[in-house]
VOPAGU-2260 file (C-alpha; in pm, 1 decimal, decimal comma):
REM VOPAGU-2260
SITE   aa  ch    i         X         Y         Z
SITE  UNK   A    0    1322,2  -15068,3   12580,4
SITE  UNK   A    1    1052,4  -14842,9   12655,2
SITE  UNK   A    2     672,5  -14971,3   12600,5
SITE  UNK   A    3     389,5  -14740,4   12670,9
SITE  UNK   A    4      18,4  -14847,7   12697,9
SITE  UNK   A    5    -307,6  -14652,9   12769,0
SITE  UNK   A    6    -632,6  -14795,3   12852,5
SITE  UNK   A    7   -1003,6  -14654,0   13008,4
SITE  UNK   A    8   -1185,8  -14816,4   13290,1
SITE  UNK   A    9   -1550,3  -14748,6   13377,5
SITE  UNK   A   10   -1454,4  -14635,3   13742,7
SITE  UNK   A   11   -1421,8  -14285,1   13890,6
SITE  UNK   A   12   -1070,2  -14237,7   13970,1
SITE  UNK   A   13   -1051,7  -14219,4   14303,8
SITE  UNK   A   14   -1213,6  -14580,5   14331,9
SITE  UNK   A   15    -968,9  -14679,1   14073,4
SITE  UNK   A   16    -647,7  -14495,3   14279,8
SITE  UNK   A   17    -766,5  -14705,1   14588,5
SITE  UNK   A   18    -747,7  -15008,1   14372,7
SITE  UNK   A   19    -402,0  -14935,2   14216,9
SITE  UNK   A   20    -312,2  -14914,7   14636,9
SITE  UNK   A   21    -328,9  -15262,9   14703,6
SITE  UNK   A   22     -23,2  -15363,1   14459,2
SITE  UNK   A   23     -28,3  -15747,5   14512,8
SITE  UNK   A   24    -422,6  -15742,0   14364,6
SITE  UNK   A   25    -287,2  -15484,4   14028,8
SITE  UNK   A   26      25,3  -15712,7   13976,4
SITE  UNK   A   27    -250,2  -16054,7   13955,6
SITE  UNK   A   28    -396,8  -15826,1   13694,1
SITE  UNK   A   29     -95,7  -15903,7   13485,5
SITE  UNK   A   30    -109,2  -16268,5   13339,2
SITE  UNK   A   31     190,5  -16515,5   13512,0
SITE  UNK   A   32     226,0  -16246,4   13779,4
SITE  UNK   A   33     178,7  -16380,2   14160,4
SITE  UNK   A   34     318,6  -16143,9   14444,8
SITE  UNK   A   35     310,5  -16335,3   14763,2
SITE  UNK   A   36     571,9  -16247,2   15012,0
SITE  UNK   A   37     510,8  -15862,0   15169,7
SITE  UNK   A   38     883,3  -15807,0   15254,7
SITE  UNK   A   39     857,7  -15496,7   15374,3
SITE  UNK   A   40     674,2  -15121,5   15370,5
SITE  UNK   A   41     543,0  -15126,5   14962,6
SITE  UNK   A   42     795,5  -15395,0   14885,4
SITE  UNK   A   43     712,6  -15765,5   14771,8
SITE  UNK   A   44     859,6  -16091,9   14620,1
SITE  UNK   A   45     686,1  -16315,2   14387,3
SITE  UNK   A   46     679,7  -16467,6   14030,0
SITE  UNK   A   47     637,0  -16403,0   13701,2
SITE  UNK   A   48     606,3  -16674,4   13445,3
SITE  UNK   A   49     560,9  -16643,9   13075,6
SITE  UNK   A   50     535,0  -16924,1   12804,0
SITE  UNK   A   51     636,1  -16901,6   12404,3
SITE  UNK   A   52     625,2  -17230,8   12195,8
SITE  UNK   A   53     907,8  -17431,1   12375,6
SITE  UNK   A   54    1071,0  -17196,6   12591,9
SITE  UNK   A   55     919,6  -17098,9   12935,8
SITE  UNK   A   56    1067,1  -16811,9   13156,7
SITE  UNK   A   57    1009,7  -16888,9   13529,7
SITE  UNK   A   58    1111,1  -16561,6   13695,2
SITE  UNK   A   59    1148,7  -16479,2   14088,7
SITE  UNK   A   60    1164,0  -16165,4   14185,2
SITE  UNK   A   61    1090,9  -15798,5   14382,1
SITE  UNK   A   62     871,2  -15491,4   14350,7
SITE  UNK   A   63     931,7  -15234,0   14525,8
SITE  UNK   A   64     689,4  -14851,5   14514,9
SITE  UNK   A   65     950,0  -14602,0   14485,0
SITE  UNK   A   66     705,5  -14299,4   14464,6
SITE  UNK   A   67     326,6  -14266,6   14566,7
SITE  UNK   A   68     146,1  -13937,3   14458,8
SITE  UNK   A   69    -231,0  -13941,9   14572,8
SITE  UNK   A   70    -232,2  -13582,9   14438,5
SITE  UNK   A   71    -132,3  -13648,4   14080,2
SITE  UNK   A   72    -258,8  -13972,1   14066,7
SITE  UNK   A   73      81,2  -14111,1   14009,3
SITE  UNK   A   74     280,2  -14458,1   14086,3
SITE  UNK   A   75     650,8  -14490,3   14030,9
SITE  UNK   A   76     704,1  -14900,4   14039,4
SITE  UNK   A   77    1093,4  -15032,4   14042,3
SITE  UNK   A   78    1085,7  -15468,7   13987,3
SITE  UNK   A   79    1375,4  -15676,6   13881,5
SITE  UNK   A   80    1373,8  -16054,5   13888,8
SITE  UNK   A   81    1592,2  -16400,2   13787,6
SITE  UNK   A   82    1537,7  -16698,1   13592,6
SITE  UNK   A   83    1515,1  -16978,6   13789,4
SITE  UNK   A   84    1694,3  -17166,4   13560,1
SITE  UNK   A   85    1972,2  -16907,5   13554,3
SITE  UNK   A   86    1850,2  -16780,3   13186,7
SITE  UNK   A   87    1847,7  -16426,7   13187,3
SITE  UNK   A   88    1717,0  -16138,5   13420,5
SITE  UNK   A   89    1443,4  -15892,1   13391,4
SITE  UNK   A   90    1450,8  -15510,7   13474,6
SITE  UNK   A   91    1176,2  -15292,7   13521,9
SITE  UNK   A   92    1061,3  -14967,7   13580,8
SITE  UNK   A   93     706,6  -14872,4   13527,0
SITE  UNK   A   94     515,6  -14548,5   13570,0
SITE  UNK   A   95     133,0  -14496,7   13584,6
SITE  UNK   A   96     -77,9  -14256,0   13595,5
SITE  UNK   A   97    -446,5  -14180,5   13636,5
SITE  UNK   A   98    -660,8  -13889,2   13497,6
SITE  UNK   A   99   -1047,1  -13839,9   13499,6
SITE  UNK   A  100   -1210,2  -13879,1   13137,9
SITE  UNK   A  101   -1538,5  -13899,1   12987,8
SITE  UNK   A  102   -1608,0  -14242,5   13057,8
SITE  UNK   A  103   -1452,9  -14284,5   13381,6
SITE  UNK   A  104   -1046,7  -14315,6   13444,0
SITE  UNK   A  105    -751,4  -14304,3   13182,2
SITE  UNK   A  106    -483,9  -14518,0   13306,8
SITE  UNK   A  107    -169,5  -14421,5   13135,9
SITE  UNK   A  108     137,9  -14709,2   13122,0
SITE  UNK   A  109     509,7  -14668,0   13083,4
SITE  UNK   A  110     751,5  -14907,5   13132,4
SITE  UNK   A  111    1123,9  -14943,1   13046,0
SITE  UNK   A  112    1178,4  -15312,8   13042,9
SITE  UNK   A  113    1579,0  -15436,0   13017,8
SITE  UNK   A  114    1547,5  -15820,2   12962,2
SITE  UNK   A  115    1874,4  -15990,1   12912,5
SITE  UNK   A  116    2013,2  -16364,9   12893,2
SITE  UNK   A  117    1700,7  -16635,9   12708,6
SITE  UNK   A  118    1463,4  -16360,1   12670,2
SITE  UNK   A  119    1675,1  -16082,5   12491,7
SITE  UNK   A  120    1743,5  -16359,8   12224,1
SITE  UNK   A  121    1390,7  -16245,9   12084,6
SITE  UNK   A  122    1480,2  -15930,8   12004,4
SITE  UNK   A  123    1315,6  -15570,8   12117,7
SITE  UNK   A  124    1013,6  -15628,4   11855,9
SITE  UNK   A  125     884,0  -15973,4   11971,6
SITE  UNK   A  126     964,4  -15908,4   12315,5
SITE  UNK   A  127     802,2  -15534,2   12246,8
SITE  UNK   A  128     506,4  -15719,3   12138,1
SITE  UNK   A  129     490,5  -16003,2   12362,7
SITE  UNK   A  130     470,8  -15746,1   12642,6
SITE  UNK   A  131     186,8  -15512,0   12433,8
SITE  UNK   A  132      14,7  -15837,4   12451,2
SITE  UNK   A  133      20,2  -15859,2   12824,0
SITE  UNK   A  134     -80,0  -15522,0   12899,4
SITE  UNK   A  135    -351,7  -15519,0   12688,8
SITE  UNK   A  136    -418,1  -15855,5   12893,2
SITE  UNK   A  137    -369,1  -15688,4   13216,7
SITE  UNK   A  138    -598,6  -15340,9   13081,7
SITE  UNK   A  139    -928,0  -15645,6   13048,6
SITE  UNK   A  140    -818,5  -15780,6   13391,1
SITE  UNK   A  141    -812,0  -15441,1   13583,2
SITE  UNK   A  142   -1160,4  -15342,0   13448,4
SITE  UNK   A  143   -1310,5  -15684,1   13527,0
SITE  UNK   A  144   -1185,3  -15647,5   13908,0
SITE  UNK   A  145   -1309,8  -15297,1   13893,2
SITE  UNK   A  146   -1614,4  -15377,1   13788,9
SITE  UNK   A  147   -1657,6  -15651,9   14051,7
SITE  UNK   A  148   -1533,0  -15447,4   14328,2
SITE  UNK   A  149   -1843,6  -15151,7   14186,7
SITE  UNK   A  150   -2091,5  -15452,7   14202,6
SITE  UNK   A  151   -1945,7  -15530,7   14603,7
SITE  UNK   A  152   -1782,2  -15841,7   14449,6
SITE  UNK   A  153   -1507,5  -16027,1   14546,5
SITE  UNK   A  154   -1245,8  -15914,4   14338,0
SITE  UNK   A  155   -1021,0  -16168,3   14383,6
SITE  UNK   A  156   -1284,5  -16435,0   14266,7
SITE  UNK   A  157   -1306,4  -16277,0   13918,4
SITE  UNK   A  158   -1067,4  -16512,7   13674,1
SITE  UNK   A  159    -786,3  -16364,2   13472,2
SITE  UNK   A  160    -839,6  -16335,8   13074,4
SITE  UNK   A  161    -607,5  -16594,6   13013,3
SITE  UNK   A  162    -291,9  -16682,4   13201,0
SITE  UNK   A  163      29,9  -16628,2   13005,2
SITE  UNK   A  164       5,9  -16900,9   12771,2
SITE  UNK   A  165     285,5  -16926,7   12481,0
SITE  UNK   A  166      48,5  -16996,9   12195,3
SITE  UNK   A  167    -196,0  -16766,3   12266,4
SITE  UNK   A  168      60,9  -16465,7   12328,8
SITE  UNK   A  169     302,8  -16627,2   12012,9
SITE  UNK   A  170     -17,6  -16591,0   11759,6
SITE  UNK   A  171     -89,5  -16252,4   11912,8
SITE  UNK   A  172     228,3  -16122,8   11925,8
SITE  UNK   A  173     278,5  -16221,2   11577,5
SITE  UNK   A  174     -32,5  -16094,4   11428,4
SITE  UNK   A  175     112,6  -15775,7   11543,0
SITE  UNK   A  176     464,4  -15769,1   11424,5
SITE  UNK   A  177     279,1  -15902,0   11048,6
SITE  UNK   A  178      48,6  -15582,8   11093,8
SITE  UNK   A  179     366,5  -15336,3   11133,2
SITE  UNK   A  180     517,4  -15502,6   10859,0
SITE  UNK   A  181     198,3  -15474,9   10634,0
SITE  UNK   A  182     212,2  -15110,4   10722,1
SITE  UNK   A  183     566,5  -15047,0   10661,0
SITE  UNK   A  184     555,1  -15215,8   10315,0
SITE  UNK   A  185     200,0  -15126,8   10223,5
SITE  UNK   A  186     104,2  -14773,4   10321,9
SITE  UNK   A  187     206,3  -14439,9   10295,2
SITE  UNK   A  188     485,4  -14371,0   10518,2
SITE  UNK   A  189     350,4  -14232,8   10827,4
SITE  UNK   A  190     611,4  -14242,8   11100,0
SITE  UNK   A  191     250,1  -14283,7   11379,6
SITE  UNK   A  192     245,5  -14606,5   11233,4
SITE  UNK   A  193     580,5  -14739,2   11265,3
């Protein structure tokens, strides 16, 4: 499933390509993401735990840069990981890229997530959702450590939005699968909308 995401920081973009360098400090951007093992050049192990209502996925897992571009601004990020309880799996390949704009940096988002076991029992437009949810999360989190890093901050003292908790993410996620239905039964068919 592909998601895509775009979001505007404050910062110039080289300040904000120097940040997106350090790849443990963007992944504790996302919430229930904690990289802590460097296992090599641009590859690390870690965590990722998310909550909804009664079921919690406990993930371990690797990162890995497959492609740097300081020219183009771009980041090519491969990360695949296993329920600790034996669940299900999670797949991941995400690309970002940076451009100048108006108020500072565009950071542009695409990720083709393949989720399968507990998780893929949600279905592509909760779990579509769920995961909107988190970037938009993890968008508020990387201008916050921008921000502090601008002020000479300590970046990693600024708090996280919210961790991944199940009912907050459940109520968003929802609110947003109720909107595309509104707009599919509602409005005018416009396939932007859908």
């Amino acid at each position: 499933m592909e998601i895509t995401n775009q979001f505007e920081v404050d910062q110039a973009i080289d300040m904000v390509w120097d940040f997106f360098g350090d790849i443990p400090a963007v992944a504790s951007c996302l919430p229930g993401t904690d990289l802590t093992d460097e296992l090599g050049d641009d590859h690390y192990g870690g965590t990722v735990a998310i909550g909804l209502g009664p079921v919690k996925l406990d993930f371990d897992g690797e990162a890995k840069i497959l492609e740097r571009n300081e020219e183009s601004k771009t980041i090519k990020v491969d990360a695949s990981g296993a329920d600790k309880k034996g669940r299900g799996q999670a797949a991941m390949l995400l690309d970002a890229s940076l451009e100048s704009s108006g108020r500072g940096t565009t950071v542009n988002v695409t990720m083709d997530l393949n989720i399968s076991g507990a998780a893929a029992q949600y279905g592509r437009g909760l779990v579509g959702d769920i995961t909107s949810v988190l970037l938009d999360d993890f968008a508020v989190n990387v201008q916050n450590r921008l921000q502090a890093i601008s002020e000479g901050r300590d970046p990693s003292q600024v708090q996280n939005v919210q961790a991944a908790s199940g009912l907050a993410i459940g109520l968003r996620a929802a609110r947003m699968a109720l909107a595309r239905v509104f707009r599919r039964f509602f409005l005018p068919y416009n396939p932007e909308l859908v």
